[in-house]
PDB file of N, CA, C and O in Angstrom:
ATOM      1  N   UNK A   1       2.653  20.361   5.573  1.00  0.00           N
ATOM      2  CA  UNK A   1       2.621  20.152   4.142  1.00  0.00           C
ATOM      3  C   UNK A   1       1.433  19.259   3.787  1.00  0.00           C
ATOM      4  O   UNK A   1       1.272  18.304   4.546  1.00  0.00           O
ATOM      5  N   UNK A   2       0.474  19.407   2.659  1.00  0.00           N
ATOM      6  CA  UNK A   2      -0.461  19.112   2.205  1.00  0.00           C
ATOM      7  C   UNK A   2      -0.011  18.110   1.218  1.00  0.00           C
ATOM      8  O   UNK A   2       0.570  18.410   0.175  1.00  0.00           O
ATOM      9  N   UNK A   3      -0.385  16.559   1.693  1.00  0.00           N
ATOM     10  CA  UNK A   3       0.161  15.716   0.598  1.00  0.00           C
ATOM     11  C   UNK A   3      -1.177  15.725  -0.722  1.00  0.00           C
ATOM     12  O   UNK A   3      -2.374  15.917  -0.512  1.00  0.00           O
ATOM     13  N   UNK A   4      -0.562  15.476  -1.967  1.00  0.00           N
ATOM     14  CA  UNK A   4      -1.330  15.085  -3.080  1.00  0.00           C
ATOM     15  C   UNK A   4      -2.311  13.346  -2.646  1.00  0.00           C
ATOM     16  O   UNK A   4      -1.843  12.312  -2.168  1.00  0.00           O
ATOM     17  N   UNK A   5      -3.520  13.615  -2.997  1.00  0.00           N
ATOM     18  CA  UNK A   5      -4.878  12.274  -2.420  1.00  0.00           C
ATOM     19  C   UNK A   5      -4.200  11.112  -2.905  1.00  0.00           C
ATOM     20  O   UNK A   5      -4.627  10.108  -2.335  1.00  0.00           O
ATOM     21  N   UNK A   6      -3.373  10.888  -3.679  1.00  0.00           N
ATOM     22  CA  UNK A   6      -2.936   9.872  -4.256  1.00  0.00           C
ATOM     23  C   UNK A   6      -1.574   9.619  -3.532  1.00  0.00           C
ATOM     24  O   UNK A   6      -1.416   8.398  -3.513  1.00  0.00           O
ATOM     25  N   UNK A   7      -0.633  10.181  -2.991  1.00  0.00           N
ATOM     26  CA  UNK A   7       0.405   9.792  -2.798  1.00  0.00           C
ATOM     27  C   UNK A   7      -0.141   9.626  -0.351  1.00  0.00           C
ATOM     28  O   UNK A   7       0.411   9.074   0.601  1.00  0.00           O
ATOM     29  N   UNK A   8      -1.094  10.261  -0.481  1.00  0.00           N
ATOM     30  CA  UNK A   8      -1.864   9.996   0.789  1.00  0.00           C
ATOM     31  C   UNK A   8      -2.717   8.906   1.139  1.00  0.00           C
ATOM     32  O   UNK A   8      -3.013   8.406   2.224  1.00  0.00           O
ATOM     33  N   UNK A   9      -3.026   8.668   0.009  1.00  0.00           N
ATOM     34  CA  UNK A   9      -3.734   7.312   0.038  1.00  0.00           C
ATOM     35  C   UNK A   9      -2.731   5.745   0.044  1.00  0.00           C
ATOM     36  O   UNK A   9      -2.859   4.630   0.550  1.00  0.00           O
ATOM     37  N   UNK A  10      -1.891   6.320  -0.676  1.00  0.00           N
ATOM     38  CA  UNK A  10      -0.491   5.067  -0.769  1.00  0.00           C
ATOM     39  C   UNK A  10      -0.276   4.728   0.392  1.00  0.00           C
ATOM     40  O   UNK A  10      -0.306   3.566   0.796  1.00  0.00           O
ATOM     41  N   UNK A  11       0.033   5.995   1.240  1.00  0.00           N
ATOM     42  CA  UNK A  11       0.928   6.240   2.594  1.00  0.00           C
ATOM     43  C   UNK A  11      -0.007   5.317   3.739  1.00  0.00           C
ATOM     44  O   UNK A  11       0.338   4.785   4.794  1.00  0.00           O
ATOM     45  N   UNK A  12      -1.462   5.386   2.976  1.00  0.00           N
ATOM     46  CA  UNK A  12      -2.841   5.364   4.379  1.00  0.00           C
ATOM     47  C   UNK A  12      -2.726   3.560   4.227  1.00  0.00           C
ATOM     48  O   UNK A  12      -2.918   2.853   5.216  1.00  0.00           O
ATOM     49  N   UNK A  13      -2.305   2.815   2.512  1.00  0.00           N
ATOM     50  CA  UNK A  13      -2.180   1.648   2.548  1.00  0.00           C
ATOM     51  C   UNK A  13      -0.924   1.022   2.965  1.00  0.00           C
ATOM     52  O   UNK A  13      -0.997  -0.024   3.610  1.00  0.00           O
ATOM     53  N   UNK A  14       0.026   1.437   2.730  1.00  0.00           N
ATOM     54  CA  UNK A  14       1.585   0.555   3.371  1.00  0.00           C
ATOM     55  C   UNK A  14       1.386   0.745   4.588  1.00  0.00           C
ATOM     56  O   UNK A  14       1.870  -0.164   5.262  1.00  0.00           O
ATOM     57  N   UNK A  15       0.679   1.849   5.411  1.00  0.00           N
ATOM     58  CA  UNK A  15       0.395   1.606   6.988  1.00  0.00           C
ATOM     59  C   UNK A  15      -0.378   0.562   7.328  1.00  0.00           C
ATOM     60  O   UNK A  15      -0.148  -0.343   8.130  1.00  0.00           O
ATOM     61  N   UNK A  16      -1.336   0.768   6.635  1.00  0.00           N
ATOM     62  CA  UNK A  16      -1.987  -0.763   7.079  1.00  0.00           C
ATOM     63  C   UNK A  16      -1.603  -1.960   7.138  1.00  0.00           C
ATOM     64  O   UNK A  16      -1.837  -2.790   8.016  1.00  0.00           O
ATOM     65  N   UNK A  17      -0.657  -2.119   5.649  1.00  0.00           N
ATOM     66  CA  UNK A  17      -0.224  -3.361   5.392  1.00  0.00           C
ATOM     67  C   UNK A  17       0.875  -3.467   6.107  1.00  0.00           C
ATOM     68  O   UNK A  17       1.414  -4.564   6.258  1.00  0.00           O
ATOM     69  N   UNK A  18       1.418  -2.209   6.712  1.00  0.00           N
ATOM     70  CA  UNK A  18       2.681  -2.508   8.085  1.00  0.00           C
ATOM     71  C   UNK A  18       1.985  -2.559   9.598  1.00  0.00           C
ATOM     72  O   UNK A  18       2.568  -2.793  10.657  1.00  0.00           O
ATOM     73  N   UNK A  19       0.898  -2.338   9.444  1.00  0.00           N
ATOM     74  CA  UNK A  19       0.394  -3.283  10.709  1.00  0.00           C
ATOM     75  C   UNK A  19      -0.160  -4.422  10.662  1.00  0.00           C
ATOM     76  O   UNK A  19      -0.403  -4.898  11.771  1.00  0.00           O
ATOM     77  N   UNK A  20      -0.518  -5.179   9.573  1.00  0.00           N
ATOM     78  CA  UNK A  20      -0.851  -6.340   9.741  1.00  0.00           C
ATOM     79  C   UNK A  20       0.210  -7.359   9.636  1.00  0.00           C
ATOM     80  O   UNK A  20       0.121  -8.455  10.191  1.00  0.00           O
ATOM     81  N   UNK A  21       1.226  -6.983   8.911  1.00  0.00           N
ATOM     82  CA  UNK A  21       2.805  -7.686   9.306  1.00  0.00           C
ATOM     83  C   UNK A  21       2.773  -7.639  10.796  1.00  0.00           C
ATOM     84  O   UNK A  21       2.727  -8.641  11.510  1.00  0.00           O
ATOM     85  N   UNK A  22       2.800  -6.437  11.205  1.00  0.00           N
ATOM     86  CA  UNK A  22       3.427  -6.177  12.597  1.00  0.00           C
ATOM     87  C   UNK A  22       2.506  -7.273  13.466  1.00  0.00           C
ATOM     88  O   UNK A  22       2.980  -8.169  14.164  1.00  0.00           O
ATOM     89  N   UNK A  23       1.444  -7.069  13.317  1.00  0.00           N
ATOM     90  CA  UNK A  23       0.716  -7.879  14.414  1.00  0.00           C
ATOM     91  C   UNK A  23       0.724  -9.460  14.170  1.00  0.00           C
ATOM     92  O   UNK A  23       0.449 -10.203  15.112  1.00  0.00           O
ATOM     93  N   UNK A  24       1.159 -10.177  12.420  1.00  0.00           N
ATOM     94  CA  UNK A  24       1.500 -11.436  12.846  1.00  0.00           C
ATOM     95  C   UNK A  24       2.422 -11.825  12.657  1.00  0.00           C
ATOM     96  O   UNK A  24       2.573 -12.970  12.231  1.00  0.00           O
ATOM     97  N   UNK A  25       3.233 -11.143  12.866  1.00  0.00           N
ATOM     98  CA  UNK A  25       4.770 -10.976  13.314  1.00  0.00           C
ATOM     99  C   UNK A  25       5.688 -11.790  11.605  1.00  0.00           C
ATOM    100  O   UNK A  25       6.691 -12.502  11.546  1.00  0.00           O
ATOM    101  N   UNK A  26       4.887 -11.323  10.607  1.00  0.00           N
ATOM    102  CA  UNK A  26       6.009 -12.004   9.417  1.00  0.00           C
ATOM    103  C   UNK A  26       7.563 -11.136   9.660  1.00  0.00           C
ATOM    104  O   UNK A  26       7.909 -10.487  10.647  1.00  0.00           O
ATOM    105  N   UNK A  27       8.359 -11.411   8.311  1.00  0.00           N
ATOM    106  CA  UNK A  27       9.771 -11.213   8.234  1.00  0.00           C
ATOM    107  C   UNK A  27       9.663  -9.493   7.292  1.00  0.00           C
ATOM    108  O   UNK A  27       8.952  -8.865   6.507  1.00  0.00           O
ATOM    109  N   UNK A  28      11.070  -9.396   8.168  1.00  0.00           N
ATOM    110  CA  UNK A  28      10.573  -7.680   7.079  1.00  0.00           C
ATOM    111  C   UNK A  28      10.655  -7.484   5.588  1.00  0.00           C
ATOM    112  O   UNK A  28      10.472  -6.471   4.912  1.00  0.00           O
ATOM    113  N   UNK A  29      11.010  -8.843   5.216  1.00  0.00           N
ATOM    114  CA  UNK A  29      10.959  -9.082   3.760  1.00  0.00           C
ATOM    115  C   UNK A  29       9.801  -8.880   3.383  1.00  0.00           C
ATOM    116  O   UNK A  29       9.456  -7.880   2.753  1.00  0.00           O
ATOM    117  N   UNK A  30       8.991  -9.891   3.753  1.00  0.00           N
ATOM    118  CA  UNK A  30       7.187  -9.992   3.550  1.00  0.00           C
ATOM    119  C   UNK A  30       6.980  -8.732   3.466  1.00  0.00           C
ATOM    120  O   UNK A  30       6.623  -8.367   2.346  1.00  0.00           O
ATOM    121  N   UNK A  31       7.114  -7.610   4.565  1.00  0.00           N
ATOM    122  CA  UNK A  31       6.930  -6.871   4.348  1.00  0.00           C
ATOM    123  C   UNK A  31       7.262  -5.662   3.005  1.00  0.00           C
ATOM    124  O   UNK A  31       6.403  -5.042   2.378  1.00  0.00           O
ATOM    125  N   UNK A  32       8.527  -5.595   2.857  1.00  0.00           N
ATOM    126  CA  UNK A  32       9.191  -5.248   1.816  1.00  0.00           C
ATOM    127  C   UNK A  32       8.308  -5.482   0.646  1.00  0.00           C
ATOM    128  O   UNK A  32       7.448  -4.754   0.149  1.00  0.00           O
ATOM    129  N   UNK A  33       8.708  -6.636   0.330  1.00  0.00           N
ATOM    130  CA  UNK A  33       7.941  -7.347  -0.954  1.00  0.00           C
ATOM    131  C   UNK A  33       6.470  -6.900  -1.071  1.00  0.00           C
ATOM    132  O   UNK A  33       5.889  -6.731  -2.143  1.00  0.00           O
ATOM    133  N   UNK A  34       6.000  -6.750  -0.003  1.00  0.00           N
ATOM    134  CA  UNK A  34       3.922  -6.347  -0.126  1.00  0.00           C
ATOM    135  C   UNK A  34       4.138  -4.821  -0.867  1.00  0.00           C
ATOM    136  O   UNK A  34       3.460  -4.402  -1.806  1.00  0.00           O
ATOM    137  N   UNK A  35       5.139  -4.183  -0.268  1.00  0.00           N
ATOM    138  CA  UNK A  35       4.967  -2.625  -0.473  1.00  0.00           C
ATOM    139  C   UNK A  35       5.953  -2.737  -2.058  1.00  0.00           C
ATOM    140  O   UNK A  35       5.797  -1.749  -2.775  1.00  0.00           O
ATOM    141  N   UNK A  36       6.324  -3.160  -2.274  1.00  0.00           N
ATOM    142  CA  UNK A  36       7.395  -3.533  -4.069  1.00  0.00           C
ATOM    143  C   UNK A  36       5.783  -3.716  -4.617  1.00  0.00           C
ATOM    144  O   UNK A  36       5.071  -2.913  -5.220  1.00  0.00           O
ATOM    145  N   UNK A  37       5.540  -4.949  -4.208  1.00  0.00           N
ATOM    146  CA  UNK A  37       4.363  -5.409  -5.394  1.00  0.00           C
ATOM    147  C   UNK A  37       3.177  -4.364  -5.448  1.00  0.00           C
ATOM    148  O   UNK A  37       2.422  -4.366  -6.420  1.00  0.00           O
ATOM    149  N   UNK A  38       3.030  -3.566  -4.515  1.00  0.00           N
ATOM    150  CA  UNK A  38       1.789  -2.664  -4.690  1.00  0.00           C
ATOM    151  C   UNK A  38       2.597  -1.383  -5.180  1.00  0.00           C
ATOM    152  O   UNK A  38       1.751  -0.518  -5.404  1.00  0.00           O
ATOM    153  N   UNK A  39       3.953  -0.858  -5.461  1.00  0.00           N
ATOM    154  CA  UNK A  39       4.501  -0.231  -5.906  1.00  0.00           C
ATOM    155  C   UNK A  39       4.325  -0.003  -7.493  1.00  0.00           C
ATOM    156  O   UNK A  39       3.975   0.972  -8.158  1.00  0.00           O
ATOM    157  N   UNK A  40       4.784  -1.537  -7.869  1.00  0.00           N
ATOM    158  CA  UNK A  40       4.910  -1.848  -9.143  1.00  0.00           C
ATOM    159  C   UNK A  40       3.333  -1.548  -9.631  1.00  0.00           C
ATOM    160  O   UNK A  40       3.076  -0.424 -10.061  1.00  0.00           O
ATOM    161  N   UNK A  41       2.447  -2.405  -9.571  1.00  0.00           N
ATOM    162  CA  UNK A  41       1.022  -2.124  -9.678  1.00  0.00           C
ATOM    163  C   UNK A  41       0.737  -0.675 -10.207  1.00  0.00           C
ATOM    164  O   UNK A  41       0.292  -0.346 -11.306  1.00  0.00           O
ATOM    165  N   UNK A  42       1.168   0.236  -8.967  1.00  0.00           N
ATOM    166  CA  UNK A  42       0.927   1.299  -9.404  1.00  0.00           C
ATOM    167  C   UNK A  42       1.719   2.043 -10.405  1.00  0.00           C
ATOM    168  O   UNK A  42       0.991   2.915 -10.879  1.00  0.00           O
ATOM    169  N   UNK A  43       2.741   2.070 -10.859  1.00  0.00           N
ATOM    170  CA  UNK A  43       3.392   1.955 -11.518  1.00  0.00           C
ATOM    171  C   UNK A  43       2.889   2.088 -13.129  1.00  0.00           C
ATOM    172  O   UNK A  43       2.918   3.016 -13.937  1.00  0.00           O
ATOM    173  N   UNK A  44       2.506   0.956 -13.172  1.00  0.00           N
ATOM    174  CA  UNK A  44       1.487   0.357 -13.934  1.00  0.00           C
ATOM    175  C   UNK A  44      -0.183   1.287 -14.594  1.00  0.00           C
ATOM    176  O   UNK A  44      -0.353   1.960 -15.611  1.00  0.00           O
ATOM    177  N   UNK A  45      -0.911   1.000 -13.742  1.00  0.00           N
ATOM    178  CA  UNK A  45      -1.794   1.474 -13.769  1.00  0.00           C
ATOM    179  C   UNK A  45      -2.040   2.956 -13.215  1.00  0.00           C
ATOM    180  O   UNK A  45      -1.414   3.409 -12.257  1.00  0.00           O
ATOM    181  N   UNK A  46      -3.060   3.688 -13.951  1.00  0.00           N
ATOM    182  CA  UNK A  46      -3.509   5.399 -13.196  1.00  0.00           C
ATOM    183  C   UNK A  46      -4.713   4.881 -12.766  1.00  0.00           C
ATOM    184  O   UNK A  46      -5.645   4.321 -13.344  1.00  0.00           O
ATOM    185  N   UNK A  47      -4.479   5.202 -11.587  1.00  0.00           N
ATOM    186  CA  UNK A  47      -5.399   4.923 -10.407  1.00  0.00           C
ATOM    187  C   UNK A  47      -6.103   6.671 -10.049  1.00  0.00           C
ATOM    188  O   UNK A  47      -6.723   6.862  -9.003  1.00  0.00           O
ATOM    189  N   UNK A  48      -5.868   7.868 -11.130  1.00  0.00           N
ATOM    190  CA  UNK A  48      -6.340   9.010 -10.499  1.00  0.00           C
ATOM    191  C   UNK A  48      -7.021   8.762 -10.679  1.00  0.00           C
ATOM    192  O   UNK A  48      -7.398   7.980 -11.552  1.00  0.00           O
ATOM    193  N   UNK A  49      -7.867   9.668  -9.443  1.00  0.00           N
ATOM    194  CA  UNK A  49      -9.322   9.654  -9.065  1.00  0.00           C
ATOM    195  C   UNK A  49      -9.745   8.547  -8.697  1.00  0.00           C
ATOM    196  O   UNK A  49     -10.939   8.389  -8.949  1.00  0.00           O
ATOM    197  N   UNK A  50      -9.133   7.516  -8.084  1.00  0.00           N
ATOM    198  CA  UNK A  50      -9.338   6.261  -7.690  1.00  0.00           C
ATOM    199  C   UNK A  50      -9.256   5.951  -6.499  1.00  0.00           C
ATOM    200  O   UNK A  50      -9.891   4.973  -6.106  1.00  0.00           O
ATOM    201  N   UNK A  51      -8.328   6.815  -5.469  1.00  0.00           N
ATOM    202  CA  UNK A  51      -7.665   6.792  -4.337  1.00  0.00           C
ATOM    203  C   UNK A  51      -8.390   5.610  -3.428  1.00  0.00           C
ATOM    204  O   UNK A  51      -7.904   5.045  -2.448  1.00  0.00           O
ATOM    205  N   UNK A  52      -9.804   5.376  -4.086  1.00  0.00           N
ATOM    206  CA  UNK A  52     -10.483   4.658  -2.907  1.00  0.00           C
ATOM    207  C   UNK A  52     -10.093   3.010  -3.086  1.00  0.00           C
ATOM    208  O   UNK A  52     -10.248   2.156  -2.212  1.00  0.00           O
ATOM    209  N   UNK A  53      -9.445   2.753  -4.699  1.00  0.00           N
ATOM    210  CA  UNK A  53      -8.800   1.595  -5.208  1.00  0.00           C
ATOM    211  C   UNK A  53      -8.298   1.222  -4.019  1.00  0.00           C
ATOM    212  O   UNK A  53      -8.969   0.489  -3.293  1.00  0.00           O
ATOM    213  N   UNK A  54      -6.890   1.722  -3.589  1.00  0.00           N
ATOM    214  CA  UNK A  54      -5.756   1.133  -2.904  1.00  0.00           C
ATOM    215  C   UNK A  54      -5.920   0.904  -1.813  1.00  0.00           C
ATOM    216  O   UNK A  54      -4.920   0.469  -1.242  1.00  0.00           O
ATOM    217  N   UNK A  55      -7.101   1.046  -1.025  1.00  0.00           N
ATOM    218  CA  UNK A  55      -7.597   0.606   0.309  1.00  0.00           C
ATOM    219  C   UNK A  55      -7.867  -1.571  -0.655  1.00  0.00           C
ATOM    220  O   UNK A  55      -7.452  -2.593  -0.108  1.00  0.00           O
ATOM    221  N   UNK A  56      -8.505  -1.542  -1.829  1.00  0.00           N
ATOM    222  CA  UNK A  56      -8.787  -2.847  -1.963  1.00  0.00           C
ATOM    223  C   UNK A  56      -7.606  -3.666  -2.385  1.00  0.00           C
ATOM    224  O   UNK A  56      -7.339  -4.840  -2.129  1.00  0.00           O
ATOM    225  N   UNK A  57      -6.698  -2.410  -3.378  1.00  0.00           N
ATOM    226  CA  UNK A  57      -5.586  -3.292  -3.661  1.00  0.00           C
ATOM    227  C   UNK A  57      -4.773  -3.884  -2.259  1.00  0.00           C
ATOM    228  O   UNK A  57      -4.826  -5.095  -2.048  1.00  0.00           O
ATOM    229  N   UNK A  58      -4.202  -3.205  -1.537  1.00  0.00           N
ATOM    230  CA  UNK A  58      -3.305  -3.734  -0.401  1.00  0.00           C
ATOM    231  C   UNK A  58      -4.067  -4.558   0.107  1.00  0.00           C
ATOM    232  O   UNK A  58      -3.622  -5.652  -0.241  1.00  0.00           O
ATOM    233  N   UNK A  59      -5.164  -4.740   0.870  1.00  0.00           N
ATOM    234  CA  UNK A  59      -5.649  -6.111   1.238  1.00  0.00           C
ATOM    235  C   UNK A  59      -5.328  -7.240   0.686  1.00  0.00           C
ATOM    236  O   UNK A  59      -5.449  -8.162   1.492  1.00  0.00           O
ATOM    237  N   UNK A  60      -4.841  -7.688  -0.712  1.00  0.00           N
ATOM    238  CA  UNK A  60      -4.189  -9.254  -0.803  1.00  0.00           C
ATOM    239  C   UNK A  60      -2.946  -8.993  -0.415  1.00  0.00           C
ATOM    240  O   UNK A  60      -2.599  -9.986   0.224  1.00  0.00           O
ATOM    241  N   UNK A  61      -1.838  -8.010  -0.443  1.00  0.00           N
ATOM    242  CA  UNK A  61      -0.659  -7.362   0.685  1.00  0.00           C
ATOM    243  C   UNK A  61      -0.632  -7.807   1.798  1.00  0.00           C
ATOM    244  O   UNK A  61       0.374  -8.280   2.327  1.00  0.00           O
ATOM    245  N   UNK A  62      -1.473  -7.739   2.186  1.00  0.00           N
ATOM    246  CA  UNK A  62      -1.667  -7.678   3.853  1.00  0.00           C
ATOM    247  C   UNK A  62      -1.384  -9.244   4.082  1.00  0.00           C
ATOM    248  O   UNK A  62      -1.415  -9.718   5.217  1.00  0.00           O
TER     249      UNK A  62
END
């Protein structure tokens, strides 16, 4: 299945931001909460045609 660039790009940032939990070992809350707050965000804002946004947004996530 062929995901939509936007809901692939989401997927490409909560991975990241679940490996940088993973590697300094926070609580799975932290984690939780990073992927809520970049949820909401988007939510928020249309980021189409932006996909390259959410590589910068999740970095304060991380």
């Amino acid at each position: 299945m062929v995901l939509p660039e936007g809901v692939r790009a989401r997927q490409d940032a909560v991975n990241g931001m679940l490996k940088v939990h993973s590697y300094h070992n926070f609580r799975p809350e932290t984690a939780y909460l990073s992927v809520t707050h970049l949820d909401r965000f988007l939510c928020t804002y249309d980021l189409s045609g932006k996909e390259w946004s959410l590589h910068l947004l999740s970095e304060p996530c991380e």
